[in-house]
C-alpha positions as MATLAB code, in Angstrom:
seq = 'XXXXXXXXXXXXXXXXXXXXXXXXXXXXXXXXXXXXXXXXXXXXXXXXXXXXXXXXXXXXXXXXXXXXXXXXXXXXXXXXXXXXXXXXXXXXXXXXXXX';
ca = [
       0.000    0.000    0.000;
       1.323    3.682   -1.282;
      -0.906    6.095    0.366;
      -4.178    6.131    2.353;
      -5.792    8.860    4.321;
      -5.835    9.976    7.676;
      -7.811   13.051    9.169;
      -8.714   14.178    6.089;
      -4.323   14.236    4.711;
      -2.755   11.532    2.963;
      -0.152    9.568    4.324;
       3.204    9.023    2.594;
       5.201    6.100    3.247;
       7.945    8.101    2.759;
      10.147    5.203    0.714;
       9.521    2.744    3.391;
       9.619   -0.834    0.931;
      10.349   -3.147    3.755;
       9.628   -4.407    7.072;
      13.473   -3.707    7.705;
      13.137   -0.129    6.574;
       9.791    0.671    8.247;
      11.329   -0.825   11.992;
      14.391    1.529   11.575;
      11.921    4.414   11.354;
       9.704    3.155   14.271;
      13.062    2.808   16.418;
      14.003    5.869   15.856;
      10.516    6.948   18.042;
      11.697    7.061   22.109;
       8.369    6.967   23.805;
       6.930    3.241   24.457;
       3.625    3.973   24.127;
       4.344    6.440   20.846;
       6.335    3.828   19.198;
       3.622    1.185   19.689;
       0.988    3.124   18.369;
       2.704    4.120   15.179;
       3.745    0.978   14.451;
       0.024   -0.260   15.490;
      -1.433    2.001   12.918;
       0.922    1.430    9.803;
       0.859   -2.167   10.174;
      -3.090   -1.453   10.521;
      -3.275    0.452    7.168;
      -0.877   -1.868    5.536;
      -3.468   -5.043    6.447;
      -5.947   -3.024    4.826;
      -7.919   -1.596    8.145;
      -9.610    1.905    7.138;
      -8.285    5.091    8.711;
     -11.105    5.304   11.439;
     -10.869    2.149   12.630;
      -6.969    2.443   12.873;
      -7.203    5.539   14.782;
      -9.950    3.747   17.076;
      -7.636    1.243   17.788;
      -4.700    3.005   17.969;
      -6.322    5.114   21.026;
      -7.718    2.405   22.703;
      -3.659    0.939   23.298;
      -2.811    4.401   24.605;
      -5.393    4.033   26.682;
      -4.328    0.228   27.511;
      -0.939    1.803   28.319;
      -2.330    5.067   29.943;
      -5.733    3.951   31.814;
      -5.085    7.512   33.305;
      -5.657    9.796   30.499;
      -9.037   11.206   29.575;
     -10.721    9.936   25.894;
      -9.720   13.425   24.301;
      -6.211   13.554   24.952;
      -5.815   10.194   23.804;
      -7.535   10.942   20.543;
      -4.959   14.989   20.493;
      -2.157   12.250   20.742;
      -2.787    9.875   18.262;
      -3.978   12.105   16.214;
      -0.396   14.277   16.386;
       1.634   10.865   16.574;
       0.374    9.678   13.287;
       0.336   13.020   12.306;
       4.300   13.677   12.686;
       5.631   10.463   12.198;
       3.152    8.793    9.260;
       1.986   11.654    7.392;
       4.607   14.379    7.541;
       7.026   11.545    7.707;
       9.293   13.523   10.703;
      11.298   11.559   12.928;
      11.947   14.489   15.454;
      10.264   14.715   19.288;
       6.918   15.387   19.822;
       4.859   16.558   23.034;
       3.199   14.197   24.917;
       3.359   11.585   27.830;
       6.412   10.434   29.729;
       7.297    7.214   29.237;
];
């Protein structure tokens, strides 16, 4: 899969052809709980799962990870997590939790 939509933006994979290239990416990603949720949601999209439902399930494992955190900043998270790192394709830091 070349591109597929999130949010209403299209998502890049940025030259990413293999499994090898696409876990040096995810590495690069510090946070636990960010890592696991972008890899969650391109291995999601690659399988074929629709944008909502990826983004569904990609909050509910922040929320598996962070039982804490309200509904809404779970959603603000993902949302910016697959925003940075799947569709603008950056590999820099990004706000967010802790761990």
């Amino acid at each position: 899969m070349d591109h597929c939509s999130v949010l209403g933006g299209s998502v890049c994979w940025a030259g990413i052809k293999n499994d090898s290239q696409l876990e040096a990416v995810v590495a690069e990603i510090g946070r636990r709980c960010e890592r696991a949720v972008v890899t969650a949601y391109r291995e999601l999209r690659r399988g074929g799962t629709d944008d909502m439902a990826a983004f569904q399930s990609c909050t509910t494992l922040y929320r598996i990870h962070h039982p804490e955190a309200p509904l809404s900043e779970a959603r603000r998270l993902v949302a910016e997590w697959i925003d940075h790192h799947v569709i603008r394709g950056s590999d820099g830091p990004t706000a967010g939790c802790a761990c």
